[in-house]
VMD Tcl script that draws the C-alpha trace (Angstrom):
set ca {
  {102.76 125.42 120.69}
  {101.30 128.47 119.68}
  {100.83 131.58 121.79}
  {97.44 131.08 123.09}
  {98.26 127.89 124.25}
  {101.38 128.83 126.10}
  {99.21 131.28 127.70}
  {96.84 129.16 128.88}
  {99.35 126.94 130.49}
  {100.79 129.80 132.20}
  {97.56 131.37 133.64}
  {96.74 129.31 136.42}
  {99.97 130.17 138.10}
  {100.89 133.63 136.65}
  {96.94 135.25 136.11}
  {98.11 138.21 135.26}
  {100.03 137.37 132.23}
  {99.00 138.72 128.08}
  {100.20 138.14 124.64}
  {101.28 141.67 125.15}
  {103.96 140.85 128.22}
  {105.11 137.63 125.99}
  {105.75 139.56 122.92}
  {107.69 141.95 125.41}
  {109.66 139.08 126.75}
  {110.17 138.28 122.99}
  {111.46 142.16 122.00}
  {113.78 141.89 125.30}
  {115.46 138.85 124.09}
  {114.84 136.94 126.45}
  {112.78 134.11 124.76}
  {112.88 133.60 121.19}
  {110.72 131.76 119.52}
  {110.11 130.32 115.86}
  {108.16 131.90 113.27}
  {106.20 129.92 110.96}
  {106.00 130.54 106.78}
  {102.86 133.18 107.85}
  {104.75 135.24 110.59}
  {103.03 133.18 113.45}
  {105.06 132.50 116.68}
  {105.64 128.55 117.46}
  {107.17 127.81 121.54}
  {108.93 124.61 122.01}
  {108.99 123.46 125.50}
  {112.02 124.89 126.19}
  {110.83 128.03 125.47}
  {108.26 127.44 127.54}
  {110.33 126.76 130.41}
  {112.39 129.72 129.36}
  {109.07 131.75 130.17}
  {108.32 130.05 133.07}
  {111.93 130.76 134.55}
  {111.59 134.74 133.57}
  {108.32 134.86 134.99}
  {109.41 132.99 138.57}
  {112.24 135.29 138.61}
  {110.29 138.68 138.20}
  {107.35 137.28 140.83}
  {109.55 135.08 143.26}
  {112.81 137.27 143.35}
  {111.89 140.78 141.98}
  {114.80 140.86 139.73}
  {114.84 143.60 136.82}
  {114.81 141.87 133.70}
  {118.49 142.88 133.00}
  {119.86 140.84 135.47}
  {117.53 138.00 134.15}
  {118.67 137.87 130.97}
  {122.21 137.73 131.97}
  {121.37 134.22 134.53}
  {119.65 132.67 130.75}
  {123.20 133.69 128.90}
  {124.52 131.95 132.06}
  {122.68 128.85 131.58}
  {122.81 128.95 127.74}
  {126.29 129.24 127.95}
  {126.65 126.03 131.08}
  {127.90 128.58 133.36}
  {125.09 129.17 134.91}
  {125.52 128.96 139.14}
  {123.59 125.81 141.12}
  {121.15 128.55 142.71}
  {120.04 129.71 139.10}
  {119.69 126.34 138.15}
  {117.89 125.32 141.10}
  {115.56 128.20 141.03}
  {114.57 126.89 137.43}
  {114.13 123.74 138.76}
  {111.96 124.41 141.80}
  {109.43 127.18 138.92}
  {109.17 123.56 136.95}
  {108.28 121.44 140.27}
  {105.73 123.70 140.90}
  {104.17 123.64 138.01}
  {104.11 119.77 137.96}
  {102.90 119.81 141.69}
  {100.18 121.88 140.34}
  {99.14 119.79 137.51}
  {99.12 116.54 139.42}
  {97.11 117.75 142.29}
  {93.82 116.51 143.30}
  {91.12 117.49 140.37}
  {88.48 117.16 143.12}
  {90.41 119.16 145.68}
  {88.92 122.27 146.86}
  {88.85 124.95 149.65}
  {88.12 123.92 153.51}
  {85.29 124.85 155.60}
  {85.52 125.92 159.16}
  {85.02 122.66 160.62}
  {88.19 121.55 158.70}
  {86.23 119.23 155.96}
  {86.74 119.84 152.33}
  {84.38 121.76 150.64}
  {83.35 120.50 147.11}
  {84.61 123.24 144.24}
  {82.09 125.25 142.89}
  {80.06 123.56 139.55}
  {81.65 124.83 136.44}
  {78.89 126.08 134.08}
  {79.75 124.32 130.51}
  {78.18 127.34 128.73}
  {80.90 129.61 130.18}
  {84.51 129.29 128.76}
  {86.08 131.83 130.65}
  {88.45 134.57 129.28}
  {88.53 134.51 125.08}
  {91.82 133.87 124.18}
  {93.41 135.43 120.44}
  {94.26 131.71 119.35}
  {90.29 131.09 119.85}
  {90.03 133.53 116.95}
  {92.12 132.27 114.16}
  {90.01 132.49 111.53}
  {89.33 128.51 109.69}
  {90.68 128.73 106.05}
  {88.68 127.14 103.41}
  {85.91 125.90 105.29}
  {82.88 126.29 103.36}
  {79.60 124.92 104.29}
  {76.56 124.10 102.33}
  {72.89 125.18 103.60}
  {72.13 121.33 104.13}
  {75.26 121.31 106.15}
  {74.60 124.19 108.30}
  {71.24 123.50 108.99}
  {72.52 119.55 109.78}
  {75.68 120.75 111.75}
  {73.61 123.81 113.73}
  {70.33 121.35 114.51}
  {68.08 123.86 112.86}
  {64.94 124.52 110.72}
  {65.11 125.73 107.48}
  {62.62 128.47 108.90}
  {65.06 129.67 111.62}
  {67.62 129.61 109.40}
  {65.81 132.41 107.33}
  {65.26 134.04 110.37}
  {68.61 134.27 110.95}
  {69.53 135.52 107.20}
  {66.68 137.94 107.00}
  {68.05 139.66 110.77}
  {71.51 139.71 109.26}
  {73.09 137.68 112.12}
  {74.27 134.98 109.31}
  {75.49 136.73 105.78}
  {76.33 133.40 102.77}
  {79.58 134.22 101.56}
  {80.04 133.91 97.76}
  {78.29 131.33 96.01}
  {76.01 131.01 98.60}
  {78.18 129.22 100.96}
  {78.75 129.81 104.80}
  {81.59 130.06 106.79}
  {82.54 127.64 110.13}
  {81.26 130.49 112.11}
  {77.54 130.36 111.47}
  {77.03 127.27 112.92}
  {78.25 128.85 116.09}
  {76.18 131.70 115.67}
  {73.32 129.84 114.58}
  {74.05 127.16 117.95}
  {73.73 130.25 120.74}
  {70.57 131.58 118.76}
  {69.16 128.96 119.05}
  {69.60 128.08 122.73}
  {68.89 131.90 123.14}
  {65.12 130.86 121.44}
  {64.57 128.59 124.22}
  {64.27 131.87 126.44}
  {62.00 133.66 123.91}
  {64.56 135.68 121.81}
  {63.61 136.09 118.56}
  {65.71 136.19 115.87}
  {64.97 140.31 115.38}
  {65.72 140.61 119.18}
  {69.48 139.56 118.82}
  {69.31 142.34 116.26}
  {71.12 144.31 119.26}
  {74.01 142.47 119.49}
  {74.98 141.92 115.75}
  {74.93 146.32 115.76}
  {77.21 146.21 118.87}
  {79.58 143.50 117.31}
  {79.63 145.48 113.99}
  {80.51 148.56 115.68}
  {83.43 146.67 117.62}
  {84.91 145.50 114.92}
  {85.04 148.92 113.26}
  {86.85 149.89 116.29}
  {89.19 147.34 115.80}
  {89.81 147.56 112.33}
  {90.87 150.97 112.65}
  {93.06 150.58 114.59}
  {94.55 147.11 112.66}
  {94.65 148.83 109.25}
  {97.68 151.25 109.56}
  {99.74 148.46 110.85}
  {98.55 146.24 107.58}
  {99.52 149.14 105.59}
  {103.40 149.00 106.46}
  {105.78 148.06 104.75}
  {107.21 145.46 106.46}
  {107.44 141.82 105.64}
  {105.29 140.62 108.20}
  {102.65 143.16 108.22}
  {99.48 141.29 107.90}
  {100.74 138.62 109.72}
  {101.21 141.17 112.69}
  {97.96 143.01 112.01}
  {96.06 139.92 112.02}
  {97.49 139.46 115.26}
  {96.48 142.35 116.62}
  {92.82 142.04 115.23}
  {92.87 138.66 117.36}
  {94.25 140.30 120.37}
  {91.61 143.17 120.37}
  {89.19 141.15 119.56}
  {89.94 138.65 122.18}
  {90.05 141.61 124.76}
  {86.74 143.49 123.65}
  {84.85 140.15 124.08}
  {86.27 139.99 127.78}
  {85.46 143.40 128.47}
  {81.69 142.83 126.90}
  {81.52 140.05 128.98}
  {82.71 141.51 131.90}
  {80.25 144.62 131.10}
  {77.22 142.27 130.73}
  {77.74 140.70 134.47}
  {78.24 144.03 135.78}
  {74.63 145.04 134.49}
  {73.18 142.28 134.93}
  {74.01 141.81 139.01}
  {72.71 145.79 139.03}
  {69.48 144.74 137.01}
  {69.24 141.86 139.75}
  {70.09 144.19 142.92}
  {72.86 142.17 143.84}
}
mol new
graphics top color blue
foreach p $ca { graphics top sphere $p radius 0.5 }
foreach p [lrange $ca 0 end-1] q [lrange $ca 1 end] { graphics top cylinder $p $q radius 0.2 }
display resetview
């Protein structure tokens, strides 16, 4: 698994959870996982249970993170005492409880009866995670593909290229990307933005990504082995976060703009 995807499985019982507190985990020894050819981190399930059991045990008990690591040694080792163990065992019940409950399930009224979950918007992913940003390799698409992949017209297409919200690569070609990008301008026409109107938000992305890329670039410039591999990383990570924090921004002005 890679580290988005653990940290998706752990969010629903441990919100408050990053790539940042895993890699700190990771720097603490007290979960170690594989690194691909590239420098990218691959969990097995055991160290996702590893995680799981740190996490429980910081949450559920309070314990400092020294004592933690010595109960893993324990169990590592087959020492480990029958509460340790069990406390490992009731984190992974939980979690199973949690995954086989009710999918229809939701919050009680007054009266007692169950009250239907709110309707999930299929527009609205949620939090952007780094592993959603992992950039596709090699993926190059034709015009006639992106205008037969995006559903578009050849004349919003040169919309799009003449506002700068789609740049061809070399040769012409486009990246996975633009069909995206071309996707949400498009539903974004069906409101009456024009092209030149999301003008705004390729200038705000641009200057993001500066932001970012300053910050990236020292850490590419090291030495080290894995220096791009780690800088890329971090590129994902800040990306990831200034997305959520423009998002968060947006609803925030928006609910003013409405009075709510």
């Amino acid at each position: 698994m890679s580290i988005g995807s653990v940290l998706d499985l752990l969010r629903p019982d441990f919100p408050d959870i990053t790539i940042s507190k895993i890699r700190f985990l990771e720097s603490e020894g007290l979960i170690r996982p594989e690194r691909t050819p590239s420098g990218y981190r691959r969990f097995s399930v055991a160290d996702y249970e590893r995680l799981r059991f740190v996490l429980t045990a910081q949450r559920d008990q309070y314990l400092p993170l020294k004592v933690i690591k010595e109960q893993l040694e324990a169990i590592d080792s087959g020492a480990a005492t029958l509460g340790v163990r069990e406390a490992r065992a009731r984190a992974h019940s939980r979690h199973s409880a949690a995954e086989a409950g009710s999918p229809g399930s939701g919050p009680a009224r007054a009266d007692g009866t169950e009250q239907a979950p709110p309707r999930r918007l299929g527009v609205v992913p949620g939090e952007i995670t780094p592993e959603e940003l992992r950039v596709e390799v090699g993926v190059r698409l034709t015009r006639a593909d992106l205008l037969d992949k995006a559903g578009i017209d050849e004349r919003f297409l040169d919309d799009l290229l003449r506002a700068g919200l789609i740049v061809p690569g070399p040769g012409g070609f486009f990246e996975s990307d633009a069909v995206t990008l071309a996707r949400a301008a498009k539903s974004m026409a069906e409101f009456g933005l024009e092209a030149r109107h999301l003008r705004a938000f390729k200038l705000a992305a641009d200057r993001e990504a500066a932001l970012v890329a300053q910050i990236a670039a020292p850490i590419a410039k090291s030495r080290d082995a894995d220096a791009r591999a780690r800088a890329e990383e971090t590129v994902r990570e800040l990306a990831a976060l200034s997305l959520n924090l423009h998002a968060a921004l947006v609803k925030a002005a928006v609910r003013a703009a409405l009075g709510n």
